[in-house]
C-alpha positions as CSV (number, residue, x, y, z in Angstrom):
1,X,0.0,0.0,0.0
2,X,1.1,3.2,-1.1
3,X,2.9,5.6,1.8
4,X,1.1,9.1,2.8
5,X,2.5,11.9,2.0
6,X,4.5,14.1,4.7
7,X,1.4,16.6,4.7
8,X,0.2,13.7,7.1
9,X,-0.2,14.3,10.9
10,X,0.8,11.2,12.6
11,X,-2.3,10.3,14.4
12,X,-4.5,12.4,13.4
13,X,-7.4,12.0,10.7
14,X,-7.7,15.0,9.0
15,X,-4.5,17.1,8.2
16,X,-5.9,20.8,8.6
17,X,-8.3,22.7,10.2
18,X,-10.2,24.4,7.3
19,X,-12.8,27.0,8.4
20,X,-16.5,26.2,9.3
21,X,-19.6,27.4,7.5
22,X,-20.2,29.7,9.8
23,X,-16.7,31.4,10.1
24,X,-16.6,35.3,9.2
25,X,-12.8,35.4,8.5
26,X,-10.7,32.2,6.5
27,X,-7.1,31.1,6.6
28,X,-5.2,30.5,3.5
29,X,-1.5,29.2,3.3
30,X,1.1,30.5,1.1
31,X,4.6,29.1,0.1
32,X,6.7,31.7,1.3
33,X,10.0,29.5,0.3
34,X,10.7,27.8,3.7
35,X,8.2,25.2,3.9
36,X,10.9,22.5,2.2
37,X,13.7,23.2,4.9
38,X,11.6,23.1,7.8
39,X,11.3,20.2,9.7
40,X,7.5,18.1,10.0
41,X,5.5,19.9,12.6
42,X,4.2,17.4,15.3
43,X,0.6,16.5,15.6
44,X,-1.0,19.1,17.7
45,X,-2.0,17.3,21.1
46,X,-5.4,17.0,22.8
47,X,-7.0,19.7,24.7
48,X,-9.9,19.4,26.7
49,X,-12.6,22.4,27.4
50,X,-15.1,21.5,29.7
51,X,-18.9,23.0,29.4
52,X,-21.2,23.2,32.1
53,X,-24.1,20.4,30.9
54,X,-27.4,22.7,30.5
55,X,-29.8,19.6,29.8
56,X,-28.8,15.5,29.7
57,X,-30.9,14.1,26.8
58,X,-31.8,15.3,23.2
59,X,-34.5,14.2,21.1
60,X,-35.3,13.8,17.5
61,X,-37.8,12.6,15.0
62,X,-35.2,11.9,12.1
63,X,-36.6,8.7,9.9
64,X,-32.9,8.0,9.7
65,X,-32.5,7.4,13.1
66,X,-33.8,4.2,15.0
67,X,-34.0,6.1,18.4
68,X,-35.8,9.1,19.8
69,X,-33.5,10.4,22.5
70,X,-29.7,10.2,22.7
71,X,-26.7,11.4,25.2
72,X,-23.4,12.1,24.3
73,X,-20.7,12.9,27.3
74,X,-18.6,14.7,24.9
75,X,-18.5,16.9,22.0
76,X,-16.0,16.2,19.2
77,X,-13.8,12.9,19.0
78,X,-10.2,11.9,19.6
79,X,-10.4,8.8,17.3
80,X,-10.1,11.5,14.6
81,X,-12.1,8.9,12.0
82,X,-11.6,10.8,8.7
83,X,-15.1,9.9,7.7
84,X,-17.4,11.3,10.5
85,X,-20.1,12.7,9.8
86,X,-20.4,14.4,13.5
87,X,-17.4,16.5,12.4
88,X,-19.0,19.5,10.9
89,X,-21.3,19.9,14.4
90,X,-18.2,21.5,15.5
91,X,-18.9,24.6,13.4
92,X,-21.8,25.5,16.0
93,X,-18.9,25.7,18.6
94,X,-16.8,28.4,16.3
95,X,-14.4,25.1,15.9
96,X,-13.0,23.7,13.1
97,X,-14.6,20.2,11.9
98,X,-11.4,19.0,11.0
99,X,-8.5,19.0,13.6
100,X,-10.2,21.2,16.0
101,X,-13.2,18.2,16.1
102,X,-10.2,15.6,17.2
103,X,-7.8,17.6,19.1
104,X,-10.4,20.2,20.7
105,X,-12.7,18.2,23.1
106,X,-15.8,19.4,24.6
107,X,-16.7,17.5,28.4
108,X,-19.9,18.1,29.9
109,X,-19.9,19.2,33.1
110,X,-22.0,17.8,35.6
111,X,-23.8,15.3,32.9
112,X,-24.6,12.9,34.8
113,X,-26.6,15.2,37.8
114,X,-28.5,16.9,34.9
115,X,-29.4,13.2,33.6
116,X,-30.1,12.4,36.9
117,X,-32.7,15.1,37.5
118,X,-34.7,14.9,33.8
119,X,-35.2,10.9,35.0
120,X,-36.6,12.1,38.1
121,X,-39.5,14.4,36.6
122,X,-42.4,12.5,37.0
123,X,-43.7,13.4,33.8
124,X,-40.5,12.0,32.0
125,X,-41.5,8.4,30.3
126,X,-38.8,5.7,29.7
127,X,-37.3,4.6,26.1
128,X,-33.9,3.3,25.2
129,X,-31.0,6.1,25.5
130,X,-28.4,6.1,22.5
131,X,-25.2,7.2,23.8
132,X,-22.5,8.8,22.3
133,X,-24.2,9.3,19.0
134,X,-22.1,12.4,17.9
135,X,-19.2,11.1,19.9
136,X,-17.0,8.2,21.3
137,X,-18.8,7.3,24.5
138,X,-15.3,5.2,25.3
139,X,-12.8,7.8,23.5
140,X,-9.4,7.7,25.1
141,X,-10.1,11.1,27.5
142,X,-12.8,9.0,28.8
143,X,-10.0,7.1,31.2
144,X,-9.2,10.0,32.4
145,X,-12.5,12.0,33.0
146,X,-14.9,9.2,33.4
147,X,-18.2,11.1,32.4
148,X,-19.7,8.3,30.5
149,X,-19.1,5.8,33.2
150,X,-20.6,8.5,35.6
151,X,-23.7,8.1,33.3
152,X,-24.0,4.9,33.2
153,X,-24.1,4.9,37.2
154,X,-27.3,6.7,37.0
155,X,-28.7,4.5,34.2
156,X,-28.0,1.4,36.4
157,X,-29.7,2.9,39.2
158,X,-32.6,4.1,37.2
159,X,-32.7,0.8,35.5
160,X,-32.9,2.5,32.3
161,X,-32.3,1.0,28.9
162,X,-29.7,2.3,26.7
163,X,-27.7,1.2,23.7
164,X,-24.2,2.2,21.8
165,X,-22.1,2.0,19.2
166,X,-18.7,2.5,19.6
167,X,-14.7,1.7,19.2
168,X,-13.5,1.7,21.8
169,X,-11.8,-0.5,24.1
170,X,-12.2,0.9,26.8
171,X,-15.5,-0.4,27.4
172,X,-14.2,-3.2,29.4
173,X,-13.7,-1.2,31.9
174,X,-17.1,-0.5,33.3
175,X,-18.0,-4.3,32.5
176,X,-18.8,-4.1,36.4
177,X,-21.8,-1.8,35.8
178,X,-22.8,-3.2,32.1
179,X,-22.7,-7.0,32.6
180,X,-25.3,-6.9,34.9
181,X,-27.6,-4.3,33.0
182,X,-27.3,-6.7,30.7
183,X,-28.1,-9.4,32.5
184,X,-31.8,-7.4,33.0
185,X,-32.2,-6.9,29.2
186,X,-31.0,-3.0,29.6
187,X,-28.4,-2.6,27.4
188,X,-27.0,-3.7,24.0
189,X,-23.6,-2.6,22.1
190,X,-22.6,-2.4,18.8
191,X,-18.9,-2.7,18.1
192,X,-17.9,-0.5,14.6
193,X,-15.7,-2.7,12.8
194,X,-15.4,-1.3,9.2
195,X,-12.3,-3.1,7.7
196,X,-10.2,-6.3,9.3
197,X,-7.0,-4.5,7.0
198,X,-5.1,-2.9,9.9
199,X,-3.2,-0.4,7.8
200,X,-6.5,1.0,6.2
201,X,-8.3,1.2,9.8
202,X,-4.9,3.3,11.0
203,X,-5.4,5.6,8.6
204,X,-8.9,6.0,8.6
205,X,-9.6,5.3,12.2
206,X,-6.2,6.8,13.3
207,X,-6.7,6.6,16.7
208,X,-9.4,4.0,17.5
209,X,-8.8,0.4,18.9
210,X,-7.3,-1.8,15.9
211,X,-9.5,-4.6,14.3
212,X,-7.7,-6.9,16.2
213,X,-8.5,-5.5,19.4
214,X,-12.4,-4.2,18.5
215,X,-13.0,-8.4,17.8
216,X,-11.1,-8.9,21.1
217,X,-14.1,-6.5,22.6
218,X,-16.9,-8.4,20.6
219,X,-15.8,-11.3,22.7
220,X,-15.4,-10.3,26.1
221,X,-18.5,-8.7,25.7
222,X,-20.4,-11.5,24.0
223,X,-18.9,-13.7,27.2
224,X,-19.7,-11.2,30.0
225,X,-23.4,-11.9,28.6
226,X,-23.9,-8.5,26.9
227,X,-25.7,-8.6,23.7
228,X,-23.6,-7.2,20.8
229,X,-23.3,-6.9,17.4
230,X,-21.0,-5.5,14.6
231,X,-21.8,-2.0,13.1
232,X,-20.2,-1.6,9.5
233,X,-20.3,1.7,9.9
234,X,-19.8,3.7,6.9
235,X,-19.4,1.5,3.9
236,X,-16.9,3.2,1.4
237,X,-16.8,2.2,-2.5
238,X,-13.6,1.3,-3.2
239,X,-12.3,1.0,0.2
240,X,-13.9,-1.1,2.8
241,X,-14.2,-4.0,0.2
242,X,-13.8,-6.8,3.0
243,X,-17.9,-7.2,4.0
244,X,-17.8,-10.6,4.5
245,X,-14.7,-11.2,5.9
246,X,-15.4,-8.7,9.1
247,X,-19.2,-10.1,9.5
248,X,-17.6,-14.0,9.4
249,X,-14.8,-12.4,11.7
250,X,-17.2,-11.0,14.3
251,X,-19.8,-13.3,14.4
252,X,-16.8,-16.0,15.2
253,X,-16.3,-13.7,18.0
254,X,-19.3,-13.6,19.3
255,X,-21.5,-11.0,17.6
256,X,-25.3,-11.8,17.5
257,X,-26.4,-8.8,15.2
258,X,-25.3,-6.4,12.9
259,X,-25.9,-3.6,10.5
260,X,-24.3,-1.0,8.1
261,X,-24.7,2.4,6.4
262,X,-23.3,4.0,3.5
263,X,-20.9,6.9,3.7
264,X,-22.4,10.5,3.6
265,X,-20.2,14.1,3.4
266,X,-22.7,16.3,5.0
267,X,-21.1,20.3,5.4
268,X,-17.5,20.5,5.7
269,X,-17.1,16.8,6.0
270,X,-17.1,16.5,1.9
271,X,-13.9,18.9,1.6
272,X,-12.5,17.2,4.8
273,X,-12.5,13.9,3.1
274,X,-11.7,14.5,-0.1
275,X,-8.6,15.9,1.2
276,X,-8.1,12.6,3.3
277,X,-8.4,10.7,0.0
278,X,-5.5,13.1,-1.7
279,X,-3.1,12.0,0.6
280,X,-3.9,8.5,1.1
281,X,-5.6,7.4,-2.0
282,X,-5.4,10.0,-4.6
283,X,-5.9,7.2,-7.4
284,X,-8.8,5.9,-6.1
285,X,-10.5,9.5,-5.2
286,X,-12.4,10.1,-8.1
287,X,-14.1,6.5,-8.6
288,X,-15.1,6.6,-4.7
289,X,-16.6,10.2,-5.1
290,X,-18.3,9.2,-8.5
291,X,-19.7,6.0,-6.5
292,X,-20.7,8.2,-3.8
293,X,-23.0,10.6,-5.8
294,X,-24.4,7.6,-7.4
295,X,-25.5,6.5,-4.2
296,X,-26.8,9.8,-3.1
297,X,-29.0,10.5,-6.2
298,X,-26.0,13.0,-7.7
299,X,-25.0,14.7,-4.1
300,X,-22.3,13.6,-1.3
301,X,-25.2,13.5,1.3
302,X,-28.5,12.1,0.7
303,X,-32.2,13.5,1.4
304,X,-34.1,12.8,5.4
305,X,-34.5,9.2,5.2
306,X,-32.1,7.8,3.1
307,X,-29.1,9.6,4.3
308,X,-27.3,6.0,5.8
309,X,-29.1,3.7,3.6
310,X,-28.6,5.8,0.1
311,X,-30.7,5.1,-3.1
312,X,-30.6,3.9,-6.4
313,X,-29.4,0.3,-8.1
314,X,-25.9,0.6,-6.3
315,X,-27.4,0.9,-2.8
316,X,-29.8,-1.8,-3.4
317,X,-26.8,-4.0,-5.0
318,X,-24.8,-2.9,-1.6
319,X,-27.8,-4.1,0.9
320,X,-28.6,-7.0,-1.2
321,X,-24.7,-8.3,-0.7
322,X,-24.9,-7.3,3.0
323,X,-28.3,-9.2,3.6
324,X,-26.9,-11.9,1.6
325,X,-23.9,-12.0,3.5
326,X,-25.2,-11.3,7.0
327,X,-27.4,-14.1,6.7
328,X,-24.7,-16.5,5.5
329,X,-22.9,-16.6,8.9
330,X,-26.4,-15.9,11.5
331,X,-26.2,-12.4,12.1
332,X,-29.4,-11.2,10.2
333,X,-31.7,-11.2,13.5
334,X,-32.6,-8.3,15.9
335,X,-30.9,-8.0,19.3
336,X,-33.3,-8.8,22.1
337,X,-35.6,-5.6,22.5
338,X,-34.5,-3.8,25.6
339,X,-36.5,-4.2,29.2
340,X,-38.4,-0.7,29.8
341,X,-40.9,-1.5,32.1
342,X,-38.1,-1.9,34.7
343,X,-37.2,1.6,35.0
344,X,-37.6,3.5,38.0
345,X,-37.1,7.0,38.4
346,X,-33.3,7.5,40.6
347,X,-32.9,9.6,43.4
348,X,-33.2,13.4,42.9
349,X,-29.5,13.8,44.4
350,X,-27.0,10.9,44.7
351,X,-27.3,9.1,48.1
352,X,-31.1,9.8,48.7
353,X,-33.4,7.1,48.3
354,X,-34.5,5.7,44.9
355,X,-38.4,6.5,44.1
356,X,-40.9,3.9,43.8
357,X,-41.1,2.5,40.2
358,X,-44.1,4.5,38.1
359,X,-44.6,1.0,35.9
Protein backbone atom coordinates (compact mmCIF):
# COMPACT_ATOMS: atom_id res chain seq x y z
CA UNK A 1 0.00 0.00 0.00
CA UNK A 2 1.05 3.23 -1.07
CA UNK A 3 2.89 5.57 1.82
CA UNK A 4 1.11 9.08 2.77
CA UNK A 5 2.52 11.89 2.03
CA UNK A 6 4.45 14.12 4.67
CA UNK A 7 1.44 16.57 4.68
CA UNK A 8 0.18 13.69 7.13
CA UNK A 9 -0.21 14.30 10.88
CA UNK A 10 0.79 11.22 12.65
CA UNK A 11 -2.26 10.32 14.45
CA UNK A 12 -4.54 12.37 13.40
CA UNK A 13 -7.38 11.97 10.73
CA UNK A 14 -7.73 15.01 8.97
CA UNK A 15 -4.46 17.07 8.22
CA UNK A 16 -5.86 20.77 8.60
CA UNK A 17 -8.33 22.65 10.21
CA UNK A 18 -10.22 24.39 7.31
CA UNK A 19 -12.78 27.00 8.40
CA UNK A 20 -16.53 26.22 9.33
CA UNK A 21 -19.65 27.40 7.48
CA UNK A 22 -20.21 29.69 9.84
CA UNK A 23 -16.66 31.41 10.07
CA UNK A 24 -16.60 35.34 9.17
CA UNK A 25 -12.82 35.44 8.50
CA UNK A 26 -10.72 32.22 6.53
CA UNK A 27 -7.08 31.07 6.64
CA UNK A 28 -5.16 30.51 3.54
CA UNK A 29 -1.48 29.17 3.33
CA UNK A 30 1.09 30.51 1.14
CA UNK A 31 4.58 29.13 0.14
CA UNK A 32 6.73 31.70 1.34
CA UNK A 33 10.03 29.51 0.29
CA UNK A 34 10.65 27.77 3.74
CA UNK A 35 8.19 25.24 3.92
CA UNK A 36 10.86 22.50 2.22
CA UNK A 37 13.74 23.24 4.93
CA UNK A 38 11.60 23.07 7.77
CA UNK A 39 11.29 20.21 9.68
CA UNK A 40 7.48 18.07 10.04
CA UNK A 41 5.51 19.89 12.61
CA UNK A 42 4.16 17.35 15.34
CA UNK A 43 0.58 16.53 15.58
CA UNK A 44 -1.05 19.07 17.73
CA UNK A 45 -2.04 17.30 21.07
CA UNK A 46 -5.39 17.02 22.84
CA UNK A 47 -7.03 19.73 24.67
CA UNK A 48 -9.93 19.40 26.75
CA UNK A 49 -12.59 22.37 27.43
CA UNK A 50 -15.14 21.51 29.72
CA UNK A 51 -18.86 23.05 29.37
CA UNK A 52 -21.25 23.21 32.13
CA UNK A 53 -24.13 20.44 30.94
CA UNK A 54 -27.41 22.69 30.55
CA UNK A 55 -29.79 19.55 29.82
CA UNK A 56 -28.79 15.46 29.66
CA UNK A 57 -30.90 14.07 26.76
CA UNK A 58 -31.79 15.29 23.21
CA UNK A 59 -34.45 14.24 21.08
CA UNK A 60 -35.32 13.79 17.52
CA UNK A 61 -37.76 12.61 14.97
CA UNK A 62 -35.23 11.86 12.13
CA UNK A 63 -36.60 8.69 9.91
CA UNK A 64 -32.94 7.97 9.73
CA UNK A 65 -32.50 7.41 13.13
CA UNK A 66 -33.83 4.15 15.03
CA UNK A 67 -33.98 6.05 18.39
CA UNK A 68 -35.83 9.06 19.81
CA UNK A 69 -33.47 10.45 22.46
CA UNK A 70 -29.73 10.18 22.67
CA UNK A 71 -26.70 11.39 25.19
CA UNK A 72 -23.37 12.15 24.28
CA UNK A 73 -20.66 12.88 27.31
CA UNK A 74 -18.60 14.65 24.89
CA UNK A 75 -18.52 16.86 22.05
CA UNK A 76 -16.04 16.17 19.19
CA UNK A 77 -13.75 12.88 19.03
CA UNK A 78 -10.24 11.92 19.63
CA UNK A 79 -10.38 8.81 17.28
CA UNK A 80 -10.07 11.49 14.57
CA UNK A 81 -12.14 8.91 12.03
CA UNK A 82 -11.59 10.77 8.68
CA UNK A 83 -15.06 9.94 7.67
CA UNK A 84 -17.36 11.26 10.48
CA UNK A 85 -20.14 12.66 9.80
CA UNK A 86 -20.35 14.37 13.46
CA UNK A 87 -17.36 16.47 12.42
CA UNK A 88 -19.02 19.48 10.94
CA UNK A 89 -21.27 19.85 14.37
CA UNK A 90 -18.16 21.48 15.54
CA UNK A 91 -18.87 24.56 13.40
CA UNK A 92 -21.79 25.49 15.98
CA UNK A 93 -18.88 25.67 18.62
CA UNK A 94 -16.80 28.45 16.28
CA UNK A 95 -14.38 25.06 15.86
CA UNK A 96 -12.99 23.71 13.08
CA UNK A 97 -14.60 20.16 11.85
CA UNK A 98 -11.38 19.02 10.98
CA UNK A 99 -8.53 19.05 13.64
CA UNK A 100 -10.23 21.20 16.00
CA UNK A 101 -13.23 18.19 16.08
CA UNK A 102 -10.19 15.64 17.21
CA UNK A 103 -7.79 17.64 19.06
CA UNK A 104 -10.35 20.16 20.69
CA UNK A 105 -12.67 18.16 23.14
CA UNK A 106 -15.85 19.36 24.57
CA UNK A 107 -16.67 17.50 28.44
CA UNK A 108 -19.91 18.06 29.88
CA UNK A 109 -19.92 19.22 33.13
CA UNK A 110 -22.05 17.81 35.62
CA UNK A 111 -23.81 15.29 32.94
CA UNK A 112 -24.60 12.92 34.80
CA UNK A 113 -26.58 15.24 37.83
CA UNK A 114 -28.46 16.94 34.91
CA UNK A 115 -29.41 13.15 33.61
CA UNK A 116 -30.09 12.44 36.91
CA UNK A 117 -32.75 15.06 37.50
CA UNK A 118 -34.69 14.87 33.79
CA UNK A 119 -35.19 10.87 34.97
CA UNK A 120 -36.57 12.11 38.12
CA UNK A 121 -39.50 14.36 36.58
CA UNK A 122 -42.40 12.50 37.04
CA UNK A 123 -43.72 13.43 33.76
CA UNK A 124 -40.46 12.02 32.01
CA UNK A 125 -41.52 8.45 30.34
CA UNK A 126 -38.82 5.75 29.73
CA UNK A 127 -37.26 4.59 26.12
CA UNK A 128 -33.89 3.26 25.18
CA UNK A 129 -31.05 6.15 25.47
CA UNK A 130 -28.37 6.08 22.52
CA UNK A 131 -25.24 7.18 23.82
CA UNK A 132 -22.50 8.78 22.27
CA UNK A 133 -24.21 9.25 18.98
CA UNK A 134 -22.07 12.35 17.89
CA UNK A 135 -19.16 11.12 19.92
CA UNK A 136 -17.04 8.23 21.34
CA UNK A 137 -18.84 7.27 24.55
CA UNK A 138 -15.32 5.19 25.27
CA UNK A 139 -12.77 7.80 23.49
CA UNK A 140 -9.41 7.71 25.06
CA UNK A 141 -10.07 11.06 27.47
CA UNK A 142 -12.84 9.03 28.82
CA UNK A 143 -10.03 7.15 31.15
CA UNK A 144 -9.22 9.96 32.36
CA UNK A 145 -12.54 11.96 32.99
CA UNK A 146 -14.91 9.22 33.38
CA UNK A 147 -18.16 11.06 32.43
CA UNK A 148 -19.67 8.28 30.53
CA UNK A 149 -19.11 5.83 33.20
CA UNK A 150 -20.58 8.51 35.60
CA UNK A 151 -23.71 8.14 33.32
CA UNK A 152 -23.98 4.94 33.21
CA UNK A 153 -24.09 4.90 37.19
CA UNK A 154 -27.28 6.75 36.98
CA UNK A 155 -28.69 4.50 34.15
CA UNK A 156 -27.98 1.44 36.39
CA UNK A 157 -29.70 2.85 39.25
CA UNK A 158 -32.55 4.12 37.17
CA UNK A 159 -32.66 0.82 35.54
CA UNK A 160 -32.87 2.46 32.26
CA UNK A 161 -32.31 0.98 28.87
CA UNK A 162 -29.69 2.28 26.73
CA UNK A 163 -27.73 1.23 23.68
CA UNK A 164 -24.18 2.23 21.78
CA UNK A 165 -22.05 2.00 19.18
CA UNK A 166 -18.73 2.48 19.61
CA UNK A 167 -14.75 1.66 19.23
CA UNK A 168 -13.46 1.74 21.79
CA UNK A 169 -11.83 -0.53 24.09
CA UNK A 170 -12.16 0.85 26.81
CA UNK A 171 -15.52 -0.37 27.39
CA UNK A 172 -14.24 -3.17 29.35
CA UNK A 173 -13.68 -1.19 31.87
CA UNK A 174 -17.06 -0.48 33.30
CA UNK A 175 -17.96 -4.34 32.51
CA UNK A 176 -18.78 -4.11 36.39
CA UNK A 177 -21.77 -1.76 35.77
CA UNK A 178 -22.82 -3.17 32.06
CA UNK A 179 -22.67 -6.96 32.64
CA UNK A 180 -25.31 -6.86 34.88
CA UNK A 181 -27.62 -4.29 32.97
CA UNK A 182 -27.32 -6.74 30.65
CA UNK A 183 -28.11 -9.43 32.46
CA UNK A 184 -31.78 -7.42 33.01
CA UNK A 185 -32.24 -6.90 29.19
CA UNK A 186 -30.97 -3.04 29.61
CA UNK A 187 -28.37 -2.58 27.41
CA UNK A 188 -26.97 -3.67 24.04
CA UNK A 189 -23.58 -2.63 22.07
CA UNK A 190 -22.57 -2.35 18.79
CA UNK A 191 -18.89 -2.66 18.08
CA UNK A 192 -17.87 -0.51 14.55
CA UNK A 193 -15.73 -2.73 12.76
CA UNK A 194 -15.36 -1.26 9.24
CA UNK A 195 -12.27 -3.11 7.68
CA UNK A 196 -10.16 -6.27 9.28
CA UNK A 197 -6.98 -4.54 6.99
CA UNK A 198 -5.14 -2.91 9.95
CA UNK A 199 -3.25 -0.42 7.76
CA UNK A 200 -6.45 0.97 6.18
CA UNK A 201 -8.34 1.20 9.83
CA UNK A 202 -4.93 3.26 10.97
CA UNK A 203 -5.36 5.60 8.60
CA UNK A 204 -8.88 5.96 8.65
CA UNK A 205 -9.60 5.29 12.25
CA UNK A 206 -6.18 6.78 13.26
CA UNK A 207 -6.73 6.59 16.66
CA UNK A 208 -9.40 4.04 17.49
CA UNK A 209 -8.81 0.42 18.86
CA UNK A 210 -7.30 -1.82 15.91
CA UNK A 211 -9.52 -4.60 14.29
CA UNK A 212 -7.69 -6.91 16.18
CA UNK A 213 -8.52 -5.45 19.43
CA UNK A 214 -12.38 -4.24 18.53
CA UNK A 215 -12.98 -8.36 17.75
CA UNK A 216 -11.13 -8.94 21.05
CA UNK A 217 -14.05 -6.49 22.65
CA UNK A 218 -16.88 -8.38 20.63
CA UNK A 219 -15.77 -11.33 22.66
CA UNK A 220 -15.43 -10.31 26.15
CA UNK A 221 -18.47 -8.70 25.71
CA UNK A 222 -20.42 -11.53 23.96
CA UNK A 223 -18.89 -13.69 27.16
CA UNK A 224 -19.70 -11.17 30.02
CA UNK A 225 -23.43 -11.87 28.58
CA UNK A 226 -23.88 -8.46 26.92
CA UNK A 227 -25.67 -8.63 23.73
CA UNK A 228 -23.56 -7.24 20.80
CA UNK A 229 -23.30 -6.92 17.42
CA UNK A 230 -21.05 -5.50 14.64
CA UNK A 231 -21.76 -2.03 13.08
CA UNK A 232 -20.21 -1.60 9.49
CA UNK A 233 -20.32 1.72 9.87
CA UNK A 234 -19.83 3.72 6.88
CA UNK A 235 -19.38 1.47 3.92
CA UNK A 236 -16.85 3.20 1.41
CA UNK A 237 -16.81 2.16 -2.48
CA UNK A 238 -13.62 1.34 -3.22
CA UNK A 239 -12.26 0.99 0.23
CA UNK A 240 -13.93 -1.13 2.76
CA UNK A 241 -14.20 -3.99 0.16
CA UNK A 242 -13.78 -6.78 3.00
CA UNK A 243 -17.85 -7.24 4.03
CA UNK A 244 -17.84 -10.59 4.49
CA UNK A 245 -14.71 -11.17 5.93
CA UNK A 246 -15.42 -8.70 9.10
CA UNK A 247 -19.18 -10.08 9.47
CA UNK A 248 -17.58 -13.99 9.44
CA UNK A 249 -14.75 -12.38 11.74
CA UNK A 250 -17.23 -10.96 14.25
CA UNK A 251 -19.77 -13.29 14.39
CA UNK A 252 -16.80 -16.02 15.25
CA UNK A 253 -16.32 -13.69 17.99
CA UNK A 254 -19.28 -13.59 19.31
CA UNK A 255 -21.52 -10.98 17.64
CA UNK A 256 -25.34 -11.82 17.50
CA UNK A 257 -26.42 -8.82 15.21
CA UNK A 258 -25.28 -6.40 12.90
CA UNK A 259 -25.94 -3.56 10.49
CA UNK A 260 -24.28 -1.02 8.12
CA UNK A 261 -24.70 2.39 6.45
CA UNK A 262 -23.32 3.95 3.53
CA UNK A 263 -20.89 6.92 3.72
CA UNK A 264 -22.39 10.51 3.60
CA UNK A 265 -20.17 14.12 3.39
CA UNK A 266 -22.71 16.34 5.04
CA UNK A 267 -21.05 20.29 5.39
CA UNK A 268 -17.49 20.54 5.73
CA UNK A 269 -17.08 16.79 6.04
CA UNK A 270 -17.09 16.47 1.92
CA UNK A 271 -13.89 18.92 1.62
CA UNK A 272 -12.50 17.22 4.81
CA UNK A 273 -12.47 13.91 3.09
CA UNK A 274 -11.70 14.55 -0.12
CA UNK A 275 -8.61 15.92 1.24
CA UNK A 276 -8.11 12.56 3.33
CA UNK A 277 -8.39 10.71 0.04
CA UNK A 278 -5.51 13.14 -1.67
CA UNK A 279 -3.09 11.98 0.59
CA UNK A 280 -3.90 8.52 1.05
CA UNK A 281 -5.57 7.37 -1.96
CA UNK A 282 -5.37 10.01 -4.58
CA UNK A 283 -5.90 7.19 -7.42
CA UNK A 284 -8.85 5.92 -6.11
CA UNK A 285 -10.52 9.50 -5.16
CA UNK A 286 -12.42 10.10 -8.15
CA UNK A 287 -14.13 6.53 -8.64
CA UNK A 288 -15.08 6.64 -4.70
CA UNK A 289 -16.60 10.24 -5.14
CA UNK A 290 -18.32 9.16 -8.53
CA UNK A 291 -19.74 6.01 -6.45
CA UNK A 292 -20.66 8.18 -3.76
CA UNK A 293 -23.03 10.57 -5.83
CA UNK A 294 -24.44 7.62 -7.41
CA UNK A 295 -25.52 6.50 -4.23
CA UNK A 296 -26.82 9.78 -3.07
CA UNK A 297 -28.97 10.55 -6.17
CA UNK A 298 -25.99 12.97 -7.68
CA UNK A 299 -25.01 14.69 -4.12
CA UNK A 300 -22.29 13.61 -1.32
CA UNK A 301 -25.16 13.52 1.32
CA UNK A 302 -28.51 12.05 0.73
CA UNK A 303 -32.25 13.50 1.42
CA UNK A 304 -34.07 12.84 5.36
CA UNK A 305 -34.51 9.18 5.20
CA UNK A 306 -32.08 7.81 3.07
CA UNK A 307 -29.15 9.65 4.30
CA UNK A 308 -27.28 5.98 5.75
CA UNK A 309 -29.06 3.72 3.63
CA UNK A 310 -28.61 5.79 0.09
CA UNK A 311 -30.71 5.10 -3.12
CA UNK A 312 -30.63 3.94 -6.39
CA UNK A 313 -29.35 0.26 -8.13
CA UNK A 314 -25.93 0.62 -6.31
CA UNK A 315 -27.35 0.91 -2.76
CA UNK A 316 -29.81 -1.77 -3.44
CA UNK A 317 -26.85 -3.99 -5.03
CA UNK A 318 -24.82 -2.89 -1.63
CA UNK A 319 -27.85 -4.05 0.89
CA UNK A 320 -28.59 -7.02 -1.17
CA UNK A 321 -24.75 -8.33 -0.68
CA UNK A 322 -24.87 -7.29 3.00
CA UNK A 323 -28.32 -9.23 3.65
CA UNK A 324 -26.93 -11.95 1.64
CA UNK A 325 -23.88 -11.97 3.51
CA UNK A 326 -25.15 -11.31 6.96
CA UNK A 327 -27.43 -14.10 6.70
CA UNK A 328 -24.65 -16.49 5.45
CA UNK A 329 -22.89 -16.60 8.93
CA UNK A 330 -26.36 -15.90 11.47
CA UNK A 331 -26.16 -12.43 12.12
CA UNK A 332 -29.42 -11.15 10.19
CA UNK A 333 -31.67 -11.22 13.46
CA UNK A 334 -32.62 -8.29 15.86
CA UNK A 335 -30.95 -7.97 19.28
CA UNK A 336 -33.33 -8.81 22.10
CA UNK A 337 -35.64 -5.58 22.51
CA UNK A 338 -34.53 -3.75 25.56
CA UNK A 339 -36.53 -4.24 29.23
CA UNK A 340 -38.44 -0.66 29.76
CA UNK A 341 -40.87 -1.45 32.12
CA UNK A 342 -38.08 -1.93 34.69
CA UNK A 343 -37.18 1.58 35.04
CA UNK A 344 -37.61 3.53 38.00
CA UNK A 345 -37.11 6.98 38.38
CA UNK A 346 -33.34 7.54 40.60
CA UNK A 347 -32.94 9.55 43.43
CA UNK A 348 -33.16 13.43 42.86
CA UNK A 349 -29.52 13.82 44.36
CA UNK A 350 -27.01 10.86 44.73
CA UNK A 351 -27.29 9.13 48.12
CA UNK A 352 -31.06 9.81 48.67
CA UNK A 353 -33.45 7.12 48.31
CA UNK A 354 -34.49 5.68 44.89
CA UNK A 355 -38.37 6.49 44.14
CA UNK A 356 -40.85 3.95 43.75
CA UNK A 357 -41.09 2.47 40.22
CA UNK A 358 -44.09 4.48 38.12
CA UNK A 359 -44.60 0.96 35.88
Amino acid sequence: MKQPPDSTLRGRGASSAPPHRYARLAREPFDDGWAQEEEASPAPPTEVRWEEARSAITTNRSPDLGFDRSLNPYRGCEHGCAYCYARPMHAWLDLSPGLDFERIIIARRHLAERLREELARPSYRPAPIALGTATDAWQPVERKLGLTRAVLEVLAEARHPWSVVTKGSGILRDLDLIAPMAASGLCEVYVTLTTLDAELARRLEPRAASPRRRLEVIAALAQAGVPVGVSLAPQIPFLTEDMEAVLTAAAEAGAVGAFMSILRLPHELEGIFDDWLQRHFPERRERILARLRELHGGALDGPFGARFRGQGPWAELLAQRFAIARRRVGLDRPLPPLAVHLFRPPAKRAGEPVQQALF
